[in-house]
C-alpha positions as CSV (number, residue, x, y, z in Angstrom):
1,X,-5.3,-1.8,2.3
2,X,-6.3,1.5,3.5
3,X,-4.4,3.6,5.4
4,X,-7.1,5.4,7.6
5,X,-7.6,4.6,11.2
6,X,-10.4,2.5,11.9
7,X,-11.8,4.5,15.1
8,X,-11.3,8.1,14.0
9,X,-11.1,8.2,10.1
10,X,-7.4,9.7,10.6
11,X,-5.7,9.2,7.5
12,X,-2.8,11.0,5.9
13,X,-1.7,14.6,4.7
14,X,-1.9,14.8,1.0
15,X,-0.9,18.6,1.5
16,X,3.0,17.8,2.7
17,X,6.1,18.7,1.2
18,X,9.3,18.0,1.1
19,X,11.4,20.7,1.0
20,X,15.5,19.9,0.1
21,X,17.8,22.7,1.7
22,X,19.8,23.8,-1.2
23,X,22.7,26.6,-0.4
24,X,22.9,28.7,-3.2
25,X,23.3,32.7,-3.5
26,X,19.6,33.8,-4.9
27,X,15.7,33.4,-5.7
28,X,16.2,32.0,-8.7
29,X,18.3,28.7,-7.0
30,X,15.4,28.6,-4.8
31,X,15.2,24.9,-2.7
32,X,12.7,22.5,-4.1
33,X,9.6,22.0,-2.9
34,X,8.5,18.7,-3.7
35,X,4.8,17.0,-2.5
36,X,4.9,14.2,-0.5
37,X,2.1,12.8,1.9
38,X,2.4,12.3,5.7
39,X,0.6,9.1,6.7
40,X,-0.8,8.5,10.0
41,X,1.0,6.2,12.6
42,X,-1.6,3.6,12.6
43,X,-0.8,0.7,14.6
44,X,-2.6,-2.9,14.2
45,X,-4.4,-3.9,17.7
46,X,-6.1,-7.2,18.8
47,X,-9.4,-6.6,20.9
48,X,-10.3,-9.8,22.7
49,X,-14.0,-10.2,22.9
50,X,-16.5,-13.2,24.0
51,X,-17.5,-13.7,20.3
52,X,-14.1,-13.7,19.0
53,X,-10.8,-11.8,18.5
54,X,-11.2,-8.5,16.3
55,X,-7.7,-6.9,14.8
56,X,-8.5,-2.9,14.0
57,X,-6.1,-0.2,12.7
58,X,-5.9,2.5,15.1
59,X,-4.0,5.3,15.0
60,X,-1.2,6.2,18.4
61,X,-3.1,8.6,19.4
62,X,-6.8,6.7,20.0
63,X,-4.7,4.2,21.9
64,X,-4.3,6.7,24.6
65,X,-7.8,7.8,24.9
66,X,-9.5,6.7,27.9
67,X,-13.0,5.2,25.2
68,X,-10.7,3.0,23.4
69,X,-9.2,1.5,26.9
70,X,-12.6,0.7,27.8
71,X,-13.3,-1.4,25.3
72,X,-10.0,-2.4,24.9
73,X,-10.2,-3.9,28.8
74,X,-13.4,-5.3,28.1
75,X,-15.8,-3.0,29.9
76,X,-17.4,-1.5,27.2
77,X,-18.4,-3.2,24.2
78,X,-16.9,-2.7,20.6
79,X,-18.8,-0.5,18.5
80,X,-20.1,-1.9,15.3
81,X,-18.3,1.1,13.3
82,X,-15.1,0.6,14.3
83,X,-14.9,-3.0,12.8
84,X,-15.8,-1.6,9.5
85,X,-12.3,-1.5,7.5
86,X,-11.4,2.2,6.0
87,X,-12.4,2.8,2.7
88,X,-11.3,6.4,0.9
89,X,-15.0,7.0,-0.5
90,X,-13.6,6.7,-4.0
């Protein structure tokens, strides 16, 4: 499954690294610098709607928006792109 936020298109930081701190005495003991990624906090959300219950991944921060908790209370419907499931475009 995808790791990209359903709402948004967030997905994570392929860019990241992970640095180890290493104590040593010159340039050539330099630390690491390893890549890593840095996914997105997505979090799995039911939307209850007339025609059925919908379960999208969102990511922490949508959840805060004030658009989302429209639709999320039911006074705005859900939009049709949002229950499309994430795909990388590979």
């Amino acid at each position: 499954m995808a790791k990209i936020c359903q709402v948004t298109g967030k997905k994570g930081n392929t860019k990241a690294k992970y640095i180890r701190n290493q104590h040593s005495q010159g340039w050539k003991y330099k630390a690491p610098h390893k890549p890593r990624t840095q996914e997105a906090n997505l979090q799995s959300v039911r939307l209850k709607t007339p025609s059925g219950t919908y379960r999208i991944l969102v990511a922490a921060s949508v959840i805060k928006s004030p658009e989302f908790n429209a639709v999320a209370c039911g006074l705005k419907p859900i939009p049709a792109a949002w229950l499309k499931k994430g795909t990388y475009g590979i």
